[in-house]
KOLVO-377507 format. One record per residue: residue number from 1; residue in three letters; x, z, y of N, C-alpha, C in turn. Coordinates in Angstrom, 2 decimals, always signed. Layout:
// residues N
  num  residu   n.east     n.up  n.north  ca.east    ca.up  ca.north   c.east     c.up  c.north
  NUM     ALA        X        Z        Y        X        Z         Y        X        Z        Y
...
// end
This chain:
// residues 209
  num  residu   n.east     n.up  n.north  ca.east    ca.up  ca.north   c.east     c.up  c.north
    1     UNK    +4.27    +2.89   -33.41    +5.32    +2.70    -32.43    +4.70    +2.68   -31.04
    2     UNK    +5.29    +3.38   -30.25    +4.63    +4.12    -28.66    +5.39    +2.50   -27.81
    3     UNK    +4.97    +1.71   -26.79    +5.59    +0.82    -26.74    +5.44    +0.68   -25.14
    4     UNK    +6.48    +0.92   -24.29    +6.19    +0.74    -22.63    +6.37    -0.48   -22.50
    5     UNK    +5.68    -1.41   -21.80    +5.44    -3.09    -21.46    +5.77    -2.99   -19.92
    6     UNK    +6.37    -3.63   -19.37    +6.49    -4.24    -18.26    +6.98    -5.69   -17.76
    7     UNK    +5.80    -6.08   -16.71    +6.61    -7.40    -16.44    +6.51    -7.62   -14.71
    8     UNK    +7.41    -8.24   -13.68    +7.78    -8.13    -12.58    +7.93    -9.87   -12.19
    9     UNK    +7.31   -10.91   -13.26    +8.08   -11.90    -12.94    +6.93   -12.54   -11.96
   10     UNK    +5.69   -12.56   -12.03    +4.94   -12.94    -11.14    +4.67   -12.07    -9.85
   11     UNK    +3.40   -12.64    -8.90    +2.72   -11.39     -7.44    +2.74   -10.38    -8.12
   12     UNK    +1.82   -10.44    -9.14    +1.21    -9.33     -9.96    +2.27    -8.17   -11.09
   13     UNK    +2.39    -6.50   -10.62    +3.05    -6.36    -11.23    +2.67    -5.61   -12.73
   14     UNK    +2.79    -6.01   -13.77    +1.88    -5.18    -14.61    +2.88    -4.45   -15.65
   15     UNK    +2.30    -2.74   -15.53    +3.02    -2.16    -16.77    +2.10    -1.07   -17.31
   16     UNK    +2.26    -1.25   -18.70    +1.04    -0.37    -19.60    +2.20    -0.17   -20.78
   17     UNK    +1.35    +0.94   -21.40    +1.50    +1.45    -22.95    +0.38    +1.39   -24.01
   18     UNK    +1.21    +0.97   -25.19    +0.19    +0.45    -26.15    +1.06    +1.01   -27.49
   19     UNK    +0.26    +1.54   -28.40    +0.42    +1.56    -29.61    +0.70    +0.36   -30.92
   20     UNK    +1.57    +0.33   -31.37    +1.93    -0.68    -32.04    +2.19    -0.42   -33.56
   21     UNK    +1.70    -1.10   -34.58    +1.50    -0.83    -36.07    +1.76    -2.40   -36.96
   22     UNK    +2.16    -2.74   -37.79    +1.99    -3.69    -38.33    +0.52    -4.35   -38.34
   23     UNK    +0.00    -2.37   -39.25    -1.04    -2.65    -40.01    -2.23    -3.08   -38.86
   24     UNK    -1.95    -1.76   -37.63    -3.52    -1.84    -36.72    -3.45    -2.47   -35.57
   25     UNK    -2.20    -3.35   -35.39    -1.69    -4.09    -34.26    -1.98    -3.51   -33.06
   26     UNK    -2.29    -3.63   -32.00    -1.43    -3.03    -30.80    -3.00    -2.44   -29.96
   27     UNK    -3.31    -1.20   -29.62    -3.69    -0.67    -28.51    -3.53    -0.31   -27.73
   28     UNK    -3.75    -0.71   -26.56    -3.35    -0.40    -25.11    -4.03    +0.77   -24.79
   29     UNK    -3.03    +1.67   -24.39    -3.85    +3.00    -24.25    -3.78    +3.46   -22.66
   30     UNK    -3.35    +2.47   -21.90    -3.13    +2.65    -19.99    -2.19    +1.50   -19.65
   31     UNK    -3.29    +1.07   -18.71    -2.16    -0.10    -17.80    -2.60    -0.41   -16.70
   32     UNK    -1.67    -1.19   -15.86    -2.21    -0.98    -14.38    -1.04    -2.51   -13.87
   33     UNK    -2.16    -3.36   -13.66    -1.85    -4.15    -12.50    -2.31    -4.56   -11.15
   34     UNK    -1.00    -4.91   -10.20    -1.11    -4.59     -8.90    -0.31    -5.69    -8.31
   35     UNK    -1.54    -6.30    -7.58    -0.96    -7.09     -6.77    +0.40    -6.75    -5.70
   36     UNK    +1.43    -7.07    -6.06    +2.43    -6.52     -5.30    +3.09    -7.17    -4.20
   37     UNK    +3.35    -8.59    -4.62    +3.87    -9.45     -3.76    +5.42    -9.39    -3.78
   38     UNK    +6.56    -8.91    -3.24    +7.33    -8.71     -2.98    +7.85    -7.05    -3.07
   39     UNK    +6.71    -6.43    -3.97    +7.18    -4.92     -3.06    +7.45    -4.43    -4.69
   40     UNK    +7.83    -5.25    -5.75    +8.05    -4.75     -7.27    +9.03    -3.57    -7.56
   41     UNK   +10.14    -3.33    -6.73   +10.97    -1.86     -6.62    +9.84    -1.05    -6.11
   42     UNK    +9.41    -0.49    -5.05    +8.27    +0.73     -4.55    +7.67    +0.26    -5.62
   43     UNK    +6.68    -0.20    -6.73    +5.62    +0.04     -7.00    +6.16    +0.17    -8.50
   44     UNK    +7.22    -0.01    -8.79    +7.01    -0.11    -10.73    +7.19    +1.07   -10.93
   45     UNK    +8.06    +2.52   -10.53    +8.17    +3.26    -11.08    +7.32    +4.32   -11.09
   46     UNK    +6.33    +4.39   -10.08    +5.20    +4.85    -10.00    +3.90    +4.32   -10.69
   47     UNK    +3.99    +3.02   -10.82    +3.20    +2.88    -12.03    +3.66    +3.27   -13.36
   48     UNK    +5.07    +3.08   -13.63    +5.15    +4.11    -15.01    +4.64    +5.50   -15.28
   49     UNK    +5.17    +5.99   -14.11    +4.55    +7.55    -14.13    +2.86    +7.60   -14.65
   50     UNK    +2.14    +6.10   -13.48    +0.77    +6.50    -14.11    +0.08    +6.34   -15.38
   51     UNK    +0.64    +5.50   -15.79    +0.41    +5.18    -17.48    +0.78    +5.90   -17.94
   52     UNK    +1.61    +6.31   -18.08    +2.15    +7.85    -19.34    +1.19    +8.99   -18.60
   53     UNK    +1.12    +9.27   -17.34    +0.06   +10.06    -17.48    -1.06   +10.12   -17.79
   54     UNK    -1.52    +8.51   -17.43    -2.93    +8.41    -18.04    -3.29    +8.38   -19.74
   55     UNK    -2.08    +8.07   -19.97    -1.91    +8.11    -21.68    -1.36    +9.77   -22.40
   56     UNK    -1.39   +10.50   -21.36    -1.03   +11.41    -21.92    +0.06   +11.91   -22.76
   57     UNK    +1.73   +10.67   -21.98    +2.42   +10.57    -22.98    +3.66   +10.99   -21.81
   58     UNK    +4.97   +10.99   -22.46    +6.06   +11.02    -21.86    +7.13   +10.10   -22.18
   59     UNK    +8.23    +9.92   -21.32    +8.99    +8.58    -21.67    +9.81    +9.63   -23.11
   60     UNK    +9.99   +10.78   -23.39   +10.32   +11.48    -24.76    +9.72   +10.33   -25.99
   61     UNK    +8.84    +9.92   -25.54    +7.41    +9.95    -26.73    +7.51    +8.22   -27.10
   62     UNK    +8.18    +7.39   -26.13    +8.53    +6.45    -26.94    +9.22    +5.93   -27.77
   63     UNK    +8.79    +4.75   -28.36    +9.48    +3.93    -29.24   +10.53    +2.83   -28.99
   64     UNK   +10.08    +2.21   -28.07   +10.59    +1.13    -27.27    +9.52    +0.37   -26.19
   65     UNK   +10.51    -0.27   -25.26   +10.49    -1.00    -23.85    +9.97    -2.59   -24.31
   66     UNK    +9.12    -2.99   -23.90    +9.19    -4.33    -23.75    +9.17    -4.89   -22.50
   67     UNK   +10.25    -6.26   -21.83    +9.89    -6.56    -20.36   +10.15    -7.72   -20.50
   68     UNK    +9.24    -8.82   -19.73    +9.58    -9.65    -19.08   +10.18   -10.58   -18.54
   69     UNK   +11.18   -11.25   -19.22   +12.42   -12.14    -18.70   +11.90   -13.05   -17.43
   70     UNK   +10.65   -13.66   -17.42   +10.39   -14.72    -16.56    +9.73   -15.88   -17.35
   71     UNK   +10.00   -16.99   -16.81   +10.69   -17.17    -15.26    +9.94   -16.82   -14.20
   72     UNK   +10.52   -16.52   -13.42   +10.43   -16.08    -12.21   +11.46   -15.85   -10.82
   73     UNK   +10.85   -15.47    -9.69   +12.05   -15.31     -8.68   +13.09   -14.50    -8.79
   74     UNK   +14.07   -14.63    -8.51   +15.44   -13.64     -8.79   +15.03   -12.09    -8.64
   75     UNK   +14.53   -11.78    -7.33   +14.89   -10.58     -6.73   +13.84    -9.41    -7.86
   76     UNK   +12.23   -10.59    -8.11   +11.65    -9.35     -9.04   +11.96    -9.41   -10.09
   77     UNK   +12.38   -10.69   -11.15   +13.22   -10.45    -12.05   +13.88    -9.31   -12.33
   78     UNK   +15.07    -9.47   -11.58   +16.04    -8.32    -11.85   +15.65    -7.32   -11.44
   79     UNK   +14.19    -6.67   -11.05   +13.28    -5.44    -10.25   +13.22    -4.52   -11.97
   80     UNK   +12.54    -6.01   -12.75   +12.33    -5.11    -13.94   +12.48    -4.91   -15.04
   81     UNK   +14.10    -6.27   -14.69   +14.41    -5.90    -16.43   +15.83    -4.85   -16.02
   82     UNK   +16.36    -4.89   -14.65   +17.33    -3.46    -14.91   +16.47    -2.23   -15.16
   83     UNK   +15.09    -2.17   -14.52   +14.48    -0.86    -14.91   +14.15    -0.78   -15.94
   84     UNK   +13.77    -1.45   -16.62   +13.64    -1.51    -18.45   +15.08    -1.24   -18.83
   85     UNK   +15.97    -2.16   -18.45   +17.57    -1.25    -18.76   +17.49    -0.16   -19.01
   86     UNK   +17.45    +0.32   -17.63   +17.66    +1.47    -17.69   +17.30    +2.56   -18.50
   87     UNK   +15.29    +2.58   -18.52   +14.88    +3.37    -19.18   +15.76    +3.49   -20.50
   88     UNK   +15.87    +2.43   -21.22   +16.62    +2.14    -22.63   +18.01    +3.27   -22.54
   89     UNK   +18.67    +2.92   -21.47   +20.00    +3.65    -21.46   +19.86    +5.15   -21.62
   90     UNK   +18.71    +5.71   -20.71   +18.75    +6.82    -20.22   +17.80    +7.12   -22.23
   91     UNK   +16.85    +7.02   -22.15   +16.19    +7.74    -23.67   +17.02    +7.05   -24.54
   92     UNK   +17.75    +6.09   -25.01   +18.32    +5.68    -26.13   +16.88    +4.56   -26.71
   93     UNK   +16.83    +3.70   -26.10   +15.84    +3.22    -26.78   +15.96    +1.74   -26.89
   94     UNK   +15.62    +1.03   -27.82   +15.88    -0.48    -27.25   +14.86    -1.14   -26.48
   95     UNK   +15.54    -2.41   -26.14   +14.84    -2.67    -25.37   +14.64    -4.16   -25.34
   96     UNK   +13.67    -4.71   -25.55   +13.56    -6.12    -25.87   +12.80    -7.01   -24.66
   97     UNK   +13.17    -8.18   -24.37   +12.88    -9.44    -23.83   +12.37   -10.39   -24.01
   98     UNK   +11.24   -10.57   -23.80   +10.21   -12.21    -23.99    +9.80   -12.91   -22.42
   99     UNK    +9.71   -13.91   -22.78    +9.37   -14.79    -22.11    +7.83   -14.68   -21.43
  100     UNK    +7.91   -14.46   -20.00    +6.63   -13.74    -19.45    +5.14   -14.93   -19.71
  101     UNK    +5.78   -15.87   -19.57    +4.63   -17.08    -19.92    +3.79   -17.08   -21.14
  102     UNK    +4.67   -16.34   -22.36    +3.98   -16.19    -23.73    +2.96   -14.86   -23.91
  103     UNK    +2.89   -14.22   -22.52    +2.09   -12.98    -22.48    +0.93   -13.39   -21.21
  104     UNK    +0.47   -14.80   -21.06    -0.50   -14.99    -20.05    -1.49   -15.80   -21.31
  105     UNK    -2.64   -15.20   -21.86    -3.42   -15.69    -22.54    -3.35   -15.93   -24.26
  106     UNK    -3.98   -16.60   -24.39    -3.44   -16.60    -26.14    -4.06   -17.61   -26.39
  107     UNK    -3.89   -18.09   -27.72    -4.29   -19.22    -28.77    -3.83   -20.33   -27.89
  108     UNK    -4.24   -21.74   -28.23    -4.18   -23.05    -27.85    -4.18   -23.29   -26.26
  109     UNK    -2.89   -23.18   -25.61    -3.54   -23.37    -23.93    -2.31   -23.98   -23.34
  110     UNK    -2.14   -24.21   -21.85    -1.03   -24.59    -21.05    -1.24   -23.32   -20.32
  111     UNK    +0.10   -23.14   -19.66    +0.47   -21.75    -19.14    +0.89   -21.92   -17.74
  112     UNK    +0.34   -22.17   -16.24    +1.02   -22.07    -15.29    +1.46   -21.22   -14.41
  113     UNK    +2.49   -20.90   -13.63    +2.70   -19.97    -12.76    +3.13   -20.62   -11.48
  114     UNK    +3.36   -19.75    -9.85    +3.83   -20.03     -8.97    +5.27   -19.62    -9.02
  115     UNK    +6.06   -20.94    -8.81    +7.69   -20.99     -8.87    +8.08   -21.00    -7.79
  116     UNK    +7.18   -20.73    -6.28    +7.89   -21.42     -4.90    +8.04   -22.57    -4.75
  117     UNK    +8.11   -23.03    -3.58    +8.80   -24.05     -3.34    +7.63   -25.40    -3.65
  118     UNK    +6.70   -25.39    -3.62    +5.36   -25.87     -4.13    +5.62   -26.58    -5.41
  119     UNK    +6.01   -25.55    -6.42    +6.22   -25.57     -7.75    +5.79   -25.03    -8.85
  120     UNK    +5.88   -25.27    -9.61    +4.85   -24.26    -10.82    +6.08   -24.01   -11.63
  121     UNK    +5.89   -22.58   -12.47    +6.67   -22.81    -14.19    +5.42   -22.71   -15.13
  122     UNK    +5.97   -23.13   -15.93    +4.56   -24.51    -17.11    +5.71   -23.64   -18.91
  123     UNK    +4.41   -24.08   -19.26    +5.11   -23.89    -20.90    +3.41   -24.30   -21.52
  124     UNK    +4.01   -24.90   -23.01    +2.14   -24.98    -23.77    +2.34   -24.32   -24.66
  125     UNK    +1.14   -24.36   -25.29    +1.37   -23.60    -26.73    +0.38   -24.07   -27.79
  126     UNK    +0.50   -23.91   -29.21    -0.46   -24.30    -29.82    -1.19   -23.34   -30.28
  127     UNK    -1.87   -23.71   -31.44    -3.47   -22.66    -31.71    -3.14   -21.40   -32.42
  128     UNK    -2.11   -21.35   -32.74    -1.24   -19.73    -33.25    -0.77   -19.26   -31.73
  129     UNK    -0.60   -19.81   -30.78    +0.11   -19.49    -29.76    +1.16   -19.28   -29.54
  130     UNK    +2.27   -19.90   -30.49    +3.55   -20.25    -30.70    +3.94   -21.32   -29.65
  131     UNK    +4.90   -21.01   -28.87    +5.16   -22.26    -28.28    +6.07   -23.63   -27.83
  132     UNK    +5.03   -24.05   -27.82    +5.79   -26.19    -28.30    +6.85   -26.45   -27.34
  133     UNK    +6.41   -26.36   -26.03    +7.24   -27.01    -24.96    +7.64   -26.04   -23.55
  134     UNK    +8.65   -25.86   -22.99    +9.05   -25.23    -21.98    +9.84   -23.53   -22.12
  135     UNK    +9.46   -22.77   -21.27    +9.29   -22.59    -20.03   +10.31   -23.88   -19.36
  136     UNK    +9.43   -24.48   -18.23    +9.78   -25.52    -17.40    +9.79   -25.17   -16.00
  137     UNK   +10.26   -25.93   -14.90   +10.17   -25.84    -13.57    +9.67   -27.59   -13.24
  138     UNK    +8.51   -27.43   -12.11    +8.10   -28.81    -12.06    +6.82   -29.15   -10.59
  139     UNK    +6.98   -29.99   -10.06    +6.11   -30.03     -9.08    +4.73   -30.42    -9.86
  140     UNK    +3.59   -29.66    -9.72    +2.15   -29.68    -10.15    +2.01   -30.97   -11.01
  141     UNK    +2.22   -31.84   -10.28    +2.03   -33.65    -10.17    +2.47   -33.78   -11.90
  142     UNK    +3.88   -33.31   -11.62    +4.67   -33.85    -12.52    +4.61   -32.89   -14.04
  143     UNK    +4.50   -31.21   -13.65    +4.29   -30.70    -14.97    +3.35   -31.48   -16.23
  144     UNK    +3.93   -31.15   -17.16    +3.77   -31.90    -18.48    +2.70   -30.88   -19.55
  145     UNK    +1.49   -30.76   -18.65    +0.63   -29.54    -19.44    -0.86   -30.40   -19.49
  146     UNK    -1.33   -29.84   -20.81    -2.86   -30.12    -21.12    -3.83   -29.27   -21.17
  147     UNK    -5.22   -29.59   -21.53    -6.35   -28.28    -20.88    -6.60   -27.96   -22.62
  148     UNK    -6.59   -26.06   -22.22    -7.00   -25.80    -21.51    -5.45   -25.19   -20.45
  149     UNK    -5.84   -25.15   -19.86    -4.65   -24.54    -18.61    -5.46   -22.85   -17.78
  150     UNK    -4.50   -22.33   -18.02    -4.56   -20.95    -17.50    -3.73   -20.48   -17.20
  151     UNK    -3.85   -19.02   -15.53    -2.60   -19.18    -15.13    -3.51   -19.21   -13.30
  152     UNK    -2.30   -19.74   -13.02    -2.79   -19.79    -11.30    -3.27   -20.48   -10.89
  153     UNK    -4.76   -20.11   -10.37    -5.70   -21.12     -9.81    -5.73   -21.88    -8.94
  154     UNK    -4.54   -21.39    -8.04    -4.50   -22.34     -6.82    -3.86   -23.63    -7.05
  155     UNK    -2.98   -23.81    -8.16    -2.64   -25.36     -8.27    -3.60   -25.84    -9.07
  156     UNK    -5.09   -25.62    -8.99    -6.17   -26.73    -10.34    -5.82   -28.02    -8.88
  157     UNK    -5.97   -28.16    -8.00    -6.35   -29.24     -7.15    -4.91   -30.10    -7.38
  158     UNK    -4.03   -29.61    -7.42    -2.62   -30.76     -7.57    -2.52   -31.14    -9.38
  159     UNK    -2.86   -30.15    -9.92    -2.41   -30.28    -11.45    -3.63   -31.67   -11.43
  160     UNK    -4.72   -31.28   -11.42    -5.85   -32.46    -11.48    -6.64   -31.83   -12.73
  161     UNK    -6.50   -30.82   -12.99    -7.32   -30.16    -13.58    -7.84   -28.99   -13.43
  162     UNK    -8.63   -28.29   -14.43    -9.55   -26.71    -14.24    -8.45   -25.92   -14.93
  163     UNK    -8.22   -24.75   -13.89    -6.99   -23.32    -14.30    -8.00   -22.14   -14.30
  164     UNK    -7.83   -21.93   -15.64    -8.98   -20.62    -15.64    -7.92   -19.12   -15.08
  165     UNK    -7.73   -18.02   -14.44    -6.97   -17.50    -13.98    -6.97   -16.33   -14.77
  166     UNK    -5.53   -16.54   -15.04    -4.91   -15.31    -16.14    -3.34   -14.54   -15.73
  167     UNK    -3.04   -13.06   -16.16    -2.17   -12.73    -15.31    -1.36   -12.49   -17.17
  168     UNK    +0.30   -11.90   -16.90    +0.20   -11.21    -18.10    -0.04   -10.03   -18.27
  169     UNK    -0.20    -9.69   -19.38    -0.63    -8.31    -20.12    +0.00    -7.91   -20.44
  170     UNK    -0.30    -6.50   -20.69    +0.46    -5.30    -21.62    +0.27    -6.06   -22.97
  171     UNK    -1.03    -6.39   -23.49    -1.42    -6.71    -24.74    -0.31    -8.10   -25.13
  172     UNK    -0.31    -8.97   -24.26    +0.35   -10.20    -24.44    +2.04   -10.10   -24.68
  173     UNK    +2.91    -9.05   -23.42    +3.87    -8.92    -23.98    +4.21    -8.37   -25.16
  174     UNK    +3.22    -7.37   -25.53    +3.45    -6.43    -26.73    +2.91    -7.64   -27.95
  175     UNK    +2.36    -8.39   -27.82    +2.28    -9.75    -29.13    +3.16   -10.72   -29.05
  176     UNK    +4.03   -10.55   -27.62    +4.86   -12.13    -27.53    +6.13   -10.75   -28.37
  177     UNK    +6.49    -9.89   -28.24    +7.65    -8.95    -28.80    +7.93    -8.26   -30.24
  178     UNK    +6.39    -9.00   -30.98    +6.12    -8.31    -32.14    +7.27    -9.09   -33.08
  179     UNK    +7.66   -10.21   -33.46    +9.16   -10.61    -33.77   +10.28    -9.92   -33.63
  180     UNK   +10.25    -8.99   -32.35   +11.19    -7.99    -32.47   +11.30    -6.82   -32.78
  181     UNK   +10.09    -6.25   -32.89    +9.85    -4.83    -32.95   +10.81    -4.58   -34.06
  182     UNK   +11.59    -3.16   -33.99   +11.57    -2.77    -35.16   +13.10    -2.97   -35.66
  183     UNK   +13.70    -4.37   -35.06   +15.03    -4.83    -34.68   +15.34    -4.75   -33.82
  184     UNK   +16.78    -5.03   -33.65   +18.22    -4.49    -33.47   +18.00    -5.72   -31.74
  185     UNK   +17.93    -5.18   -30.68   +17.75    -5.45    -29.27   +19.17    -6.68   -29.15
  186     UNK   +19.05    -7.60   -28.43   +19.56    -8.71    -28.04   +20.19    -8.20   -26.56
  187     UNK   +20.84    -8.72   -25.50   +20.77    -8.59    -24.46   +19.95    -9.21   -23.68
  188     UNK   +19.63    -8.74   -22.71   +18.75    -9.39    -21.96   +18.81   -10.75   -21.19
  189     UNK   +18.56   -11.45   -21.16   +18.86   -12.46    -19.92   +17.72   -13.46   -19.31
  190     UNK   +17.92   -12.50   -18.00   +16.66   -13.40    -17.38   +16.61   -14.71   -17.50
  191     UNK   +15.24   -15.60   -16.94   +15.07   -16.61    -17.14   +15.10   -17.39   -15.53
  192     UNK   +15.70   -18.01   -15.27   +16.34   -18.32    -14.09   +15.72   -19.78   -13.97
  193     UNK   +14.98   -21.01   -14.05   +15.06   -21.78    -14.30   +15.74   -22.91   -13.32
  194     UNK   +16.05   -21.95   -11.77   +16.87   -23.23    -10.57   +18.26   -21.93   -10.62
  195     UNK   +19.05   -23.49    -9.80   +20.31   -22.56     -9.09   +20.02   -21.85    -7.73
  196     UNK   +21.11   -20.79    -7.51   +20.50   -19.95     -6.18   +20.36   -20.63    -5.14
  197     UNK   +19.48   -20.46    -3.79   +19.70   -20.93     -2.99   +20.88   -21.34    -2.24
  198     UNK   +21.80   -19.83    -2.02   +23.08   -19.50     -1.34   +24.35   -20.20    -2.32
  199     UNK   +25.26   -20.71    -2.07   +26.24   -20.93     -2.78   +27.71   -20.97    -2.21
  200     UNK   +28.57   -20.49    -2.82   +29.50   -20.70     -1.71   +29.99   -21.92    -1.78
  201     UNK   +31.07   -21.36    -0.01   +31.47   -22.93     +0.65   +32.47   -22.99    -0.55
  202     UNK   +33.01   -24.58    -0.55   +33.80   -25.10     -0.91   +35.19   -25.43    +0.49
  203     UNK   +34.79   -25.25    +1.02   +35.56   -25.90     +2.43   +36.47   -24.35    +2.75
  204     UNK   +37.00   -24.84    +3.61   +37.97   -23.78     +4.29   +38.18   -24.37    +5.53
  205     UNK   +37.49   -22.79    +6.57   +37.60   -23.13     +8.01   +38.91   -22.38    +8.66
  206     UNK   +39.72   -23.34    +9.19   +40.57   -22.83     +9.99   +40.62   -21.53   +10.81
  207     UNK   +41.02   -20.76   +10.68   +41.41   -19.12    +11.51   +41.38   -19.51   +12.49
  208     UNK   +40.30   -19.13   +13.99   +40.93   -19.05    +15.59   +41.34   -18.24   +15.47
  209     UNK   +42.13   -18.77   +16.69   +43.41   -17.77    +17.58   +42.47   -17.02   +18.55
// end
């Protein structure tokens, strides 16, 4: 199974293709991450292009999409799971959703990311790398994670511990999705973990004359 990975929920935007088998589990055959920041529309679809070219493949030639739910910020969120949509719509392909935290590392660890707002999202996991607790939203202080912790280095000084620095993978989403392979696609739904900033008024302002 030919398998396009993408995820948009962190800076970093990463999308690769990997081969997928029961028997020979998953090779990554091209991937490319890029610090993006904010710029996840300009840069994802041109990184698709480069992986299938570097893989020598075409979007004909897949099997299925894997992307990214989050958590993460709204705007890249929805950068790349409508483009995973899409692809799905346009080849007929399904298209499945995991949780971007279960594709930063493996075996026994705590998982942190930057949430804004001088916040982290947190999740743990145990020594299968199944996981126990979260995805969460939480100020450093307060997240509820143990070592080892991996993930973003810049909160080791508030967490009060050592963050070895890990992004996700092609390899990681394509192992957090292996439960789905093969079955019948869910809908998607990002992982949102606050309400929006903007909300509307409740009030009603009088019309000038």
């Amino acid at each position: 199974m030919l398998v396009l990975a993408l995820d948009t929920a962190t800076p970093t935007l990463v999308v690769g293709l990997a081969r997928w088998s029961p028997d020979g589990g998953t090779e990554v055959l091209a991937e490319r991450a890029v610090e993006s920041g904010n710029r996840h529309a300009e840069l994802l679809t041109p990184a698709v292009r480069e992986v299938l070219a570097e893989a020598g493949a075409a979007m004909a030639d897949l099997d299925a999409v894997v992307t990214g739910l989050g958590p993460g910020p709204y705007t890249g969120l929805r950068v790349g799971i409508v483009t995973a949509a899409a692809f799905g719509d346009a080849r007929g392909l399904p298209v499945h959703g995991v949780c971007s935290l279960d594709a930063i590392g493996s075996g026994a660890r705590s998982v942190v990311t930057d949430a804004r707002r001088k916040e982290v999202h947190w999740a743990t996991y145990d020594g299968t790398g199944q996981r126990l607790t979260g995805p969460g939203v939480d100020r450093p202080e307060d997240a509820p994670v143990g070592d080892p912790v991996v993930g973003d280095v810049r909160f080791a000084e508030r967490l009060g511990r050592t963050v070895t620095a890990a992004d996700v993978t092609t390899a990681g989403l394509v192992r957090a999705a292996v439960p789905l392979l093969g079955r019948p696609p869910v809908p998607l739904e990002p992982l949102y973990l606050r309400r929006p900033d903007a909300v509307p008024s409740v009030t009603r302002k009088a019309v000038s004359q």
